[in-house]
Every structure is written in structure tokens, then in C-alpha cells.
PyMOL Python script that loads the backbone (N, CA, C, O; Angstrom):
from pymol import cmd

cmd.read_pdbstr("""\
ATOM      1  N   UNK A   1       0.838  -1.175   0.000  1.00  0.00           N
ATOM      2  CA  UNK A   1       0.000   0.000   0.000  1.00  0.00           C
ATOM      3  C   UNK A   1       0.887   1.244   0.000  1.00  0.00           C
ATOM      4  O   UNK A   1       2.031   1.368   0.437  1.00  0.00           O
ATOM      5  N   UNK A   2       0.239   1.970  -0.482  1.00  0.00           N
ATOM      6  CA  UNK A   2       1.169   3.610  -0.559  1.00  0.00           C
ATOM      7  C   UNK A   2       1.244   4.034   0.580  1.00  0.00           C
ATOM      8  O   UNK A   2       0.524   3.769   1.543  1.00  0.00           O
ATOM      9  N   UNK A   3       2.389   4.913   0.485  1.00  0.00           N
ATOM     10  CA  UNK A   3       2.314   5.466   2.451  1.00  0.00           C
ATOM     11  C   UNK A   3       1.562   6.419   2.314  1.00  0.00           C
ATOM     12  O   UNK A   3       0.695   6.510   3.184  1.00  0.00           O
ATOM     13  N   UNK A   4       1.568   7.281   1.428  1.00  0.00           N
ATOM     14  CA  UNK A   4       0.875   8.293   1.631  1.00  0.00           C
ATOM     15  C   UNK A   4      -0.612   7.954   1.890  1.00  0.00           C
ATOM     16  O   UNK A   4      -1.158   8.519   2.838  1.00  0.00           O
ATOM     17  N   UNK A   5      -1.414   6.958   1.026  1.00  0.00           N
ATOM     18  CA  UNK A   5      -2.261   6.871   1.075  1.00  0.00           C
ATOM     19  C   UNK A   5      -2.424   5.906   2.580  1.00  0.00           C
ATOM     20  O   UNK A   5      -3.158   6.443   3.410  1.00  0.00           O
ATOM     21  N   UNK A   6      -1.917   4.777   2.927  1.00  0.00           N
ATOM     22  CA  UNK A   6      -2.036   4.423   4.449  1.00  0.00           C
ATOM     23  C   UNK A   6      -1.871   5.637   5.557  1.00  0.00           C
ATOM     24  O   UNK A   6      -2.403   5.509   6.660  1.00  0.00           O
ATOM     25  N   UNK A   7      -1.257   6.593   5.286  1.00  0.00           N
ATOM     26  CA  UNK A   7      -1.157   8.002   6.498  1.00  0.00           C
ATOM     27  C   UNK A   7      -2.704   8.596   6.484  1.00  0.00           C
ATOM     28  O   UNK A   7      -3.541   8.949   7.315  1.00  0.00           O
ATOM     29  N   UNK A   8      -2.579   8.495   5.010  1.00  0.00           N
ATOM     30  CA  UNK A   8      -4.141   9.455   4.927  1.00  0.00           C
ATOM     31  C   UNK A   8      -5.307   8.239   5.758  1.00  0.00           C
ATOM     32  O   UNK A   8      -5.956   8.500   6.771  1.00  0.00           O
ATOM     33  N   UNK A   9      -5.318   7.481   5.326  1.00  0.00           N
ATOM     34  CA  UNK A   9      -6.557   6.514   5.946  1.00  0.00           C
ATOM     35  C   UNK A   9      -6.904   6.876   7.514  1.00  0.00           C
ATOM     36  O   UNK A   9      -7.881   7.249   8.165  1.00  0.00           O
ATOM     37  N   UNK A  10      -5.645   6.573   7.713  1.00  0.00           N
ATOM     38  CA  UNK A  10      -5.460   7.012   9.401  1.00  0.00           C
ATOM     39  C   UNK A  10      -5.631   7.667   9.769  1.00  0.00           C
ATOM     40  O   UNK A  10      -6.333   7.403  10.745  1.00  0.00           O
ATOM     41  N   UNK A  11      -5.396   8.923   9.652  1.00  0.00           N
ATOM     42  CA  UNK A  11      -5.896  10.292   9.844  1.00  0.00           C
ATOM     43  C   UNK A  11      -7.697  10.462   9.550  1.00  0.00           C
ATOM     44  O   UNK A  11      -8.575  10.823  10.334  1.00  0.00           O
ATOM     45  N   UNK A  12      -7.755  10.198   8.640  1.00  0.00           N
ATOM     46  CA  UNK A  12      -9.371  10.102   8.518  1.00  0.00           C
ATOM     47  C   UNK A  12      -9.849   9.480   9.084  1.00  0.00           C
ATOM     48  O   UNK A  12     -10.883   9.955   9.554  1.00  0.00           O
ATOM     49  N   UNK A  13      -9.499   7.891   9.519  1.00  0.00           N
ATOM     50  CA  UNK A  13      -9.724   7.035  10.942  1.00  0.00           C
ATOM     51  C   UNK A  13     -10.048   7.886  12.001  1.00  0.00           C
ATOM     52  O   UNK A  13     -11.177   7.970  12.484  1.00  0.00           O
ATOM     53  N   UNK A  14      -9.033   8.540  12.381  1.00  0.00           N
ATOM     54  CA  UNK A  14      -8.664   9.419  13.490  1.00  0.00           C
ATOM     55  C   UNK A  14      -9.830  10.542  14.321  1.00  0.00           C
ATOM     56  O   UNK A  14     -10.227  10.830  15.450  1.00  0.00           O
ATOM     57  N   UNK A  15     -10.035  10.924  12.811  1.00  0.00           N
ATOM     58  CA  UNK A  15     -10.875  12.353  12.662  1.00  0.00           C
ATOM     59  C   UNK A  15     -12.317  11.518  12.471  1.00  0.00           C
ATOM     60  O   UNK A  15     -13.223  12.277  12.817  1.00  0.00           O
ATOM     61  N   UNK A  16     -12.790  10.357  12.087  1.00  0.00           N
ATOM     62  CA  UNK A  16     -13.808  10.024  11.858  1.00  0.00           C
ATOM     63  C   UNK A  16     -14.766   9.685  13.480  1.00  0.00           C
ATOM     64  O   UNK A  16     -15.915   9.859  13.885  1.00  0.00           O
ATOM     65  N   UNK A  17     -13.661   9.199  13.936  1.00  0.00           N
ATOM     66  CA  UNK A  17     -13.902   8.833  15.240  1.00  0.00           C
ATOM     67  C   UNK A  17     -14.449   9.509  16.597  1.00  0.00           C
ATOM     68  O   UNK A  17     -13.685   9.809  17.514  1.00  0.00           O
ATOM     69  N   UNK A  18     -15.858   9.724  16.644  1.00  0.00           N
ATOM     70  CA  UNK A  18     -15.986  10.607  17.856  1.00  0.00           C
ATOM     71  C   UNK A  18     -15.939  10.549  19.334  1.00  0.00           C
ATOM     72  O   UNK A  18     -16.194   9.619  20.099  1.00  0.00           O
ATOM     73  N   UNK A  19     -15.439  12.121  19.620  1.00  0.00           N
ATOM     74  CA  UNK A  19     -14.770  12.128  21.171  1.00  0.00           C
ATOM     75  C   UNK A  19     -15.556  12.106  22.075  1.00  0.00           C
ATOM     76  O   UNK A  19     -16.369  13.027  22.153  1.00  0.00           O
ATOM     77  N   UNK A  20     -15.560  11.156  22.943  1.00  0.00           N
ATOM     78  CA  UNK A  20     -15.802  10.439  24.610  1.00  0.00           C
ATOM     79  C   UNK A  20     -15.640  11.969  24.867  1.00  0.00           C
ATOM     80  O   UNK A  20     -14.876  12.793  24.365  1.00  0.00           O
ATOM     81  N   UNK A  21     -16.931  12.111  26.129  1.00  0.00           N
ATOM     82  CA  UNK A  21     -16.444  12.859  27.225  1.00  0.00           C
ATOM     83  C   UNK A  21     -15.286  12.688  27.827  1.00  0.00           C
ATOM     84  O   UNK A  21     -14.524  13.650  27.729  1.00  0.00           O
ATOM     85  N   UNK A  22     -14.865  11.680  28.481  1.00  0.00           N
ATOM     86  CA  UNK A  22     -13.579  11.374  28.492  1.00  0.00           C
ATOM     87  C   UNK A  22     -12.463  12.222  28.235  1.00  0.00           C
ATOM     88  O   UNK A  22     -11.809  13.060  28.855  1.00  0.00           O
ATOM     89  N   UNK A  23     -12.484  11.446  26.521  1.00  0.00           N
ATOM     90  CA  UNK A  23     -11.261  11.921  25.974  1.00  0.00           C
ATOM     91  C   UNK A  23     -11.342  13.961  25.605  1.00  0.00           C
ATOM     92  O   UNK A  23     -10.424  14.734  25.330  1.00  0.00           O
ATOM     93  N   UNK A  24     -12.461  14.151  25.729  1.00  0.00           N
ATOM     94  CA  UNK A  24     -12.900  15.572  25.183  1.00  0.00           C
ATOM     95  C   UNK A  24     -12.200  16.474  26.844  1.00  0.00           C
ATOM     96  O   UNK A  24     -11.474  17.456  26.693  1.00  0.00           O
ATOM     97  N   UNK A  25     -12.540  15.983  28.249  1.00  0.00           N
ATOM     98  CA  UNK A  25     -12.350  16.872  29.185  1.00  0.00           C
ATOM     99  C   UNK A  25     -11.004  16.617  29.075  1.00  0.00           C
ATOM    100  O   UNK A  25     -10.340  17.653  29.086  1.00  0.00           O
ATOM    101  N   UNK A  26     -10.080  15.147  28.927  1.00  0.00           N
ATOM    102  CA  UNK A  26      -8.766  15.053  29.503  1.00  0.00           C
ATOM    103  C   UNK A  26      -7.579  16.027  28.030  1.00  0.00           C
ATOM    104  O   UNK A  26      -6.467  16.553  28.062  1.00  0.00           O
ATOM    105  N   UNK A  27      -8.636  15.815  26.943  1.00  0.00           N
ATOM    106  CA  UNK A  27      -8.179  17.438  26.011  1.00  0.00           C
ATOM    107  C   UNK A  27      -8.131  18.634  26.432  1.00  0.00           C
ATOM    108  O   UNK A  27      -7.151  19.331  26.167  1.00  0.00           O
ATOM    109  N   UNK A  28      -8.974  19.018  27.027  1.00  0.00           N
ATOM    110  CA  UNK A  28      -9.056  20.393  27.575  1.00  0.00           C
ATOM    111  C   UNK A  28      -8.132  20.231  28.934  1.00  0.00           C
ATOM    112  O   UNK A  28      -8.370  21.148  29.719  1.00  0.00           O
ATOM    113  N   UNK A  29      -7.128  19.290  29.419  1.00  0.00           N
ATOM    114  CA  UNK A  29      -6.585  19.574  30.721  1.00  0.00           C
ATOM    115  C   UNK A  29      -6.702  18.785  31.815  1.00  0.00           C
ATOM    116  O   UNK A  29      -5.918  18.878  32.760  1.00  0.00           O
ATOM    117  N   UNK A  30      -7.702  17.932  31.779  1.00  0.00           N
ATOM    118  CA  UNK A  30      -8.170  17.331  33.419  1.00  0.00           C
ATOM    119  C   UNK A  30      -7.416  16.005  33.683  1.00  0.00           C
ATOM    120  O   UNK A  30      -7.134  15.009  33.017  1.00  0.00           O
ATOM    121  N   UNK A  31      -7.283  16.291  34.527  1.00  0.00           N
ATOM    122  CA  UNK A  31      -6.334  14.803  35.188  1.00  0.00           C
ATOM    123  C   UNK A  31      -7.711  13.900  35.002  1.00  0.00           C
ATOM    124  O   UNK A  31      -8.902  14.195  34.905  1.00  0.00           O
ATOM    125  N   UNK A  32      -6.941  12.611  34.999  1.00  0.00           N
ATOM    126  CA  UNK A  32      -7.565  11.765  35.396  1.00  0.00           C
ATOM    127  C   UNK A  32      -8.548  11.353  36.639  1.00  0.00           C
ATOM    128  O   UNK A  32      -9.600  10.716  36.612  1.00  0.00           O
ATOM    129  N   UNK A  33      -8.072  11.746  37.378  1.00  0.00           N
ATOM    130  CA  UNK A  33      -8.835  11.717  39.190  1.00  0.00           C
ATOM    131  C   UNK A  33     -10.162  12.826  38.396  1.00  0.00           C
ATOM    132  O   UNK A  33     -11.338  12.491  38.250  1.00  0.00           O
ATOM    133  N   UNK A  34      -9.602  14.054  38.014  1.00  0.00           N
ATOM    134  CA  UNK A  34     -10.737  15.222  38.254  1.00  0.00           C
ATOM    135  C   UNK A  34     -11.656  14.543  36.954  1.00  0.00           C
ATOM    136  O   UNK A  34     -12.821  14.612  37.345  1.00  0.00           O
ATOM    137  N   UNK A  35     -11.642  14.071  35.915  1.00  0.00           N
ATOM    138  CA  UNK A  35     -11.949  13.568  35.007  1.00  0.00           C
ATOM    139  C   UNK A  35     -13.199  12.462  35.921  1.00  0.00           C
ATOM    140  O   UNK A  35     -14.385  12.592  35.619  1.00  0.00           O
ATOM    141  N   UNK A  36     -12.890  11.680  36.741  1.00  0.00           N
ATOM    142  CA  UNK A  36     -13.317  10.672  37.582  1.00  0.00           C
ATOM    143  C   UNK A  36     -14.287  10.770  38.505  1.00  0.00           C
ATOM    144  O   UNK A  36     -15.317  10.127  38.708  1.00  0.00           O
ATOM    145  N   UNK A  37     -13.640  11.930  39.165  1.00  0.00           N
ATOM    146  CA  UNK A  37     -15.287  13.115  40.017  1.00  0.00           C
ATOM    147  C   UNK A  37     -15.589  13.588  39.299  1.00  0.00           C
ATOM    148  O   UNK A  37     -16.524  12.835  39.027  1.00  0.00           O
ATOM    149  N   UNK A  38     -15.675  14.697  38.238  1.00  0.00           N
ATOM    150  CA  UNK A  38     -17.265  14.988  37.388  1.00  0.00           C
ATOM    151  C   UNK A  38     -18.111  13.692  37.420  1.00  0.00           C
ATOM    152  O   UNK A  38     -19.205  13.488  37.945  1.00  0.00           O
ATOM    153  N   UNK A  39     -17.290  12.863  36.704  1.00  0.00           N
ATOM    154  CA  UNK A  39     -18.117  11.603  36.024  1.00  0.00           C
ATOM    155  C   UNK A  39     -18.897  11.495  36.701  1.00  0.00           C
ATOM    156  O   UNK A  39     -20.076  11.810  36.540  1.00  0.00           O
ATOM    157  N   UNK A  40     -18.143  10.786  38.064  1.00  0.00           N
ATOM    158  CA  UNK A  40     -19.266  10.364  39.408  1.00  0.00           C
ATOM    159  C   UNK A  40     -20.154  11.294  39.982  1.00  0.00           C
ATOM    160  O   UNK A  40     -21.289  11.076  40.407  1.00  0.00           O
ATOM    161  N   UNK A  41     -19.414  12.541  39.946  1.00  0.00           N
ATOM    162  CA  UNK A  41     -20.495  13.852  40.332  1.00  0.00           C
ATOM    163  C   UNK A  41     -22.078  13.756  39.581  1.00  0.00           C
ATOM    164  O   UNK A  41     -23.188  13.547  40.070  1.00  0.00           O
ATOM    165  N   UNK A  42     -21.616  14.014  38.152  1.00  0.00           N
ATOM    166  CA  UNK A  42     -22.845  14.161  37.391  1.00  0.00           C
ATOM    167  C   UNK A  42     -23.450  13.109  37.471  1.00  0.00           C
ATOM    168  O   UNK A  42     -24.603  13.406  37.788  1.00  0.00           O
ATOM    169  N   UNK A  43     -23.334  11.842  37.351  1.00  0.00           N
ATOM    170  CA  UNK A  43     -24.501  10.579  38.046  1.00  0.00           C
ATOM    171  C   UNK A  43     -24.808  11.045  38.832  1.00  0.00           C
ATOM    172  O   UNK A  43     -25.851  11.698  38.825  1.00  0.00           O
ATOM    173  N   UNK A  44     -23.759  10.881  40.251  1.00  0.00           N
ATOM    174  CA  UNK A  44     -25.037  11.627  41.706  1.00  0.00           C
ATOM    175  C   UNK A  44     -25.747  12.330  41.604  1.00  0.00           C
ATOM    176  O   UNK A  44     -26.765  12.149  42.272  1.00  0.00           O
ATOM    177  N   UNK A  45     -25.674  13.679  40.642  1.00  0.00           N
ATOM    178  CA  UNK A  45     -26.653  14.713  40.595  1.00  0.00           C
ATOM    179  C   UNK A  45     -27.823  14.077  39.760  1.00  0.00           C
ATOM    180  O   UNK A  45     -28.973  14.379  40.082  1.00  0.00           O
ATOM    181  N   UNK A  46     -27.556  12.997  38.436  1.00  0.00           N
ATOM    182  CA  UNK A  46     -28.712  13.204  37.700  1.00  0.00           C
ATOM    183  C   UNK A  46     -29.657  12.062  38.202  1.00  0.00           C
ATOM    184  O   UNK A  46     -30.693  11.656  37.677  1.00  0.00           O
ATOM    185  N   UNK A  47     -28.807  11.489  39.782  1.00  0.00           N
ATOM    186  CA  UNK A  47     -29.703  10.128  40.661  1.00  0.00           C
ATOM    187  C   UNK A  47     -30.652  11.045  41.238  1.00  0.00           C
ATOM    188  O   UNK A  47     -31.834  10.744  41.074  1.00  0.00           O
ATOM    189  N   UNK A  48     -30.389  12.110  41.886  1.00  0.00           N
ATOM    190  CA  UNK A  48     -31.080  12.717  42.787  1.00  0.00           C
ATOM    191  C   UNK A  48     -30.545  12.889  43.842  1.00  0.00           C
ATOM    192  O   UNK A  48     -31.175  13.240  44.840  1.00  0.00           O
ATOM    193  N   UNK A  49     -28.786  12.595  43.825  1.00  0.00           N
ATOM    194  CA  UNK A  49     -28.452  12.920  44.904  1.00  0.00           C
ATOM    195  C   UNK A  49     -28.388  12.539  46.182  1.00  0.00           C
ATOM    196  O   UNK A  49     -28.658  11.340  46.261  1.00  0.00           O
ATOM    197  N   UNK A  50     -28.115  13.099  47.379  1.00  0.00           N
ATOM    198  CA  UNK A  50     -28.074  12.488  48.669  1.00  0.00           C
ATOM    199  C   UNK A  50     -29.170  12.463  49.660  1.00  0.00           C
ATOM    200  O   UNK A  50     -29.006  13.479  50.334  1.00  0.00           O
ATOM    201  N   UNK A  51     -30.142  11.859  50.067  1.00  0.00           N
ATOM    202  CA  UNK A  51     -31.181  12.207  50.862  1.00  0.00           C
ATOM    203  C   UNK A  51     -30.584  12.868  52.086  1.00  0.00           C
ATOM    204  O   UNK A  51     -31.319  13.465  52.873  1.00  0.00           O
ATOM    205  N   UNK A  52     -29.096  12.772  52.299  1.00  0.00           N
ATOM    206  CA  UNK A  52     -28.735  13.491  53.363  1.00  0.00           C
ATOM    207  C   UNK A  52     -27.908  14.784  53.191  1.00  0.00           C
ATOM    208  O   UNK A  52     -26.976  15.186  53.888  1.00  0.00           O
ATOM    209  N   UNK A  53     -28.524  15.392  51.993  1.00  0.00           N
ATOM    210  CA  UNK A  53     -28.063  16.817  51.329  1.00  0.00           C
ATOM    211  C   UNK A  53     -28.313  18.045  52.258  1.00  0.00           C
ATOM    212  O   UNK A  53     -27.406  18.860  52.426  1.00  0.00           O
ATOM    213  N   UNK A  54     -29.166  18.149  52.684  1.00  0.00           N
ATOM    214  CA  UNK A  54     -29.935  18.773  53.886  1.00  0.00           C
ATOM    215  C   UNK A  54     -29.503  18.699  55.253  1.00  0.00           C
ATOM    216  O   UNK A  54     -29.640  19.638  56.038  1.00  0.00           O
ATOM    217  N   UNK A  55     -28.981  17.593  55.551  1.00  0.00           N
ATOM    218  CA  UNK A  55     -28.006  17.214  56.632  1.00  0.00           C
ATOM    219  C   UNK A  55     -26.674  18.068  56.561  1.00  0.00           C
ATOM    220  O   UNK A  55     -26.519  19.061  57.272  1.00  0.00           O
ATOM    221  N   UNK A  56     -25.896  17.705  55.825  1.00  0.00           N
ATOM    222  CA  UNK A  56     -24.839  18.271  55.204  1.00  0.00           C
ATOM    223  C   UNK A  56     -24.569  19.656  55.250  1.00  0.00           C
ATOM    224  O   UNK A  56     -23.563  20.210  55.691  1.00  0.00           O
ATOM    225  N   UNK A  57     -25.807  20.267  54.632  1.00  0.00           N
ATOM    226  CA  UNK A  57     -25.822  21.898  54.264  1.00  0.00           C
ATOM    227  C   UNK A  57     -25.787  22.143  55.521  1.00  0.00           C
ATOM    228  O   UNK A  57     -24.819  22.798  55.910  1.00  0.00           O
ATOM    229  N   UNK A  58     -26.798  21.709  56.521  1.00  0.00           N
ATOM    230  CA  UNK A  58     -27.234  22.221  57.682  1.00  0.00           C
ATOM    231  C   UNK A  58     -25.567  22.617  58.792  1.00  0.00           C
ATOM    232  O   UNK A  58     -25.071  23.580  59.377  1.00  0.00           O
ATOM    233  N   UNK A  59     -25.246  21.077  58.520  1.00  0.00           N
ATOM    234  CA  UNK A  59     -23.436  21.157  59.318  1.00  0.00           C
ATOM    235  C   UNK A  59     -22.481  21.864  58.761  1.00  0.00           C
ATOM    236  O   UNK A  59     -21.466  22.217  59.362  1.00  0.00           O
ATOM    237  N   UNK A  60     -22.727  22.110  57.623  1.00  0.00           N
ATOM    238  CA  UNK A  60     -21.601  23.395  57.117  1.00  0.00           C
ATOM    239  C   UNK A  60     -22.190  24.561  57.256  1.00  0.00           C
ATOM    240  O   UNK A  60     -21.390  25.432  56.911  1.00  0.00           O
ATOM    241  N   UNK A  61     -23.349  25.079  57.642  1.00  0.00           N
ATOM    242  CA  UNK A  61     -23.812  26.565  57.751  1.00  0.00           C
ATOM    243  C   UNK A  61     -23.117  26.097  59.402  1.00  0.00           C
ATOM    244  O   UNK A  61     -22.336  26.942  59.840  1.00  0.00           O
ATOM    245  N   UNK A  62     -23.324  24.963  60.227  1.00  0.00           N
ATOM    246  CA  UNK A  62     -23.249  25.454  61.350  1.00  0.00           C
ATOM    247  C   UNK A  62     -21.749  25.472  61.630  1.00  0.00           C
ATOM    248  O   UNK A  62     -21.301  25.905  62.691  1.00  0.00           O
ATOM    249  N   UNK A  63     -20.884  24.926  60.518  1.00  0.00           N
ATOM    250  CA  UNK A  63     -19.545  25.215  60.880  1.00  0.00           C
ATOM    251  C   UNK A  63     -18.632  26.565  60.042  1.00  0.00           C
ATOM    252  O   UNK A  63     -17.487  27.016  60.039  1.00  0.00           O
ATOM    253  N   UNK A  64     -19.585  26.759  59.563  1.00  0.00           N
ATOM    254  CA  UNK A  64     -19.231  28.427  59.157  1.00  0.00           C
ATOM    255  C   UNK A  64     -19.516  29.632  60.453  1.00  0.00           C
ATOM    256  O   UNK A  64     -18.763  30.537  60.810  1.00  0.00           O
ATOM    257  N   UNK A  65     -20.553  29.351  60.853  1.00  0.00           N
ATOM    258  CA  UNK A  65     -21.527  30.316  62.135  1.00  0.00           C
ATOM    259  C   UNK A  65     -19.755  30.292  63.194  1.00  0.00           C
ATOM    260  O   UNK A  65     -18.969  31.237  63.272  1.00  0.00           O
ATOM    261  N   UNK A  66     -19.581  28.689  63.954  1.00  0.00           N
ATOM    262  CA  UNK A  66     -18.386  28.371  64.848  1.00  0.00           C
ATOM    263  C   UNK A  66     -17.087  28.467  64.148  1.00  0.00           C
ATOM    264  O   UNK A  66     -16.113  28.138  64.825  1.00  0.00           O
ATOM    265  N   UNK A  67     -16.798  28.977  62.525  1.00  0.00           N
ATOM    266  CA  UNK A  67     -15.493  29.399  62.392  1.00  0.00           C
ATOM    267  C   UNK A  67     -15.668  30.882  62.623  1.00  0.00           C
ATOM    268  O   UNK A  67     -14.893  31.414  63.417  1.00  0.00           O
ATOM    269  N   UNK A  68     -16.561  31.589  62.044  1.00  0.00           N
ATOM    270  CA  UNK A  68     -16.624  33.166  62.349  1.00  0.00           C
ATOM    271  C   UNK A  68     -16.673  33.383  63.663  1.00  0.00           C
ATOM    272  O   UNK A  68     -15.938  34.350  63.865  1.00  0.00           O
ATOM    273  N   UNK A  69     -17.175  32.986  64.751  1.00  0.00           N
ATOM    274  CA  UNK A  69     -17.046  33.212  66.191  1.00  0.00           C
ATOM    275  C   UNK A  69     -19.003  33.386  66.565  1.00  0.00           C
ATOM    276  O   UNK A  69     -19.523  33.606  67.659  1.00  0.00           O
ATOM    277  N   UNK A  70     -19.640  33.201  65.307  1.00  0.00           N
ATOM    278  CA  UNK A  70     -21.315  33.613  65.798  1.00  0.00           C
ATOM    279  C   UNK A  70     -21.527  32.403  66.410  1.00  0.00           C
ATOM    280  O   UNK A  70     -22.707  32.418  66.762  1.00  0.00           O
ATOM    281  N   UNK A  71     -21.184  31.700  66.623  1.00  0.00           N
ATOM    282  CA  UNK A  71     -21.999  30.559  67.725  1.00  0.00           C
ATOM    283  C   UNK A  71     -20.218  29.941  68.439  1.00  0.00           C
ATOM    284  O   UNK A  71     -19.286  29.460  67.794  1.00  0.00           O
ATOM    285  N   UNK A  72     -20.276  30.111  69.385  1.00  0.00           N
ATOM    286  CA  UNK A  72     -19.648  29.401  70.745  1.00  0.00           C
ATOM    287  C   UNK A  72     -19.671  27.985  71.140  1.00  0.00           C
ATOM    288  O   UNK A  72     -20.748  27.614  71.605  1.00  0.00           O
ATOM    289  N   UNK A  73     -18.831  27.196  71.072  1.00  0.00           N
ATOM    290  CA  UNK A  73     -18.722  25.935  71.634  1.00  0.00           C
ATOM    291  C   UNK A  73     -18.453  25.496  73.087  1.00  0.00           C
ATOM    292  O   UNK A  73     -18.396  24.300  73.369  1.00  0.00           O
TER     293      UNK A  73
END
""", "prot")
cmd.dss("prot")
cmd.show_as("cartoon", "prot")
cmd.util.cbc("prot")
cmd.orient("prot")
């Protein structure tokens, strides 16, 4: 086969082939790990999340209140 023409195939292979979220965020930069939490992030969010979301919020407003000094331990 011609090289030129086997380079070209490939390249059109290449380009024919469409990009994975995946491969599209770890293009733009993202490690692997951060690549790994979106992923898992965006499931949790599009499950519905944590029934103990509300829990959560509640203990970080109250550990914001006891880092500023508004509530006393």
C-alpha cells in the first residue's frame, strides 16, 4: 500500500472517530482523578443525589456560624 495513502486513511480514521467525554475533558486539561469526580459527580446529581443533602448543608452553615465566632462551643 502507498504510504501516503495508508497516512491518509489514518488520519481520517482518526478524525472520523468521535470524542468520549472522556477523551474531550482530559483534552481540555483534566487529570484523570478530576476527570473521575465529574463523572461520578454528574450521576449523583442526575440520581437525585443524597437524601442526606440537607443534613450536610445544615453542618456546614453550622460550621461556618463556629469558624466566624457567631456561635460558641
Amino acid at each position: 500500500m502507498n504510504p501516503y495513502t495508508q497516512h491518509h486513511c489514518e488520519t481520517a480514521t482518526q478524525v472520523e472517530a468521535p470524542l468520549t467525554e472522556t477523551m474531550l475533558l482530559a483534552w481540555r486539561g483534566f487529570t484523570t482523578e478530576e476527570i473521575a469526580s465529574l463523572l461520578w459527580l454528574r450521576q449523583w446529581y442526575q440520581n437525585g443525589g443524597s437524601d442526606r443533602a440537607i443534613i450536610v448543608r445544615r453542618l456546614e452553615f453550622l460550621r461556618f456560624l463556629v469558624q466566624n465566632g457567631m456561635i460558641a462551643l
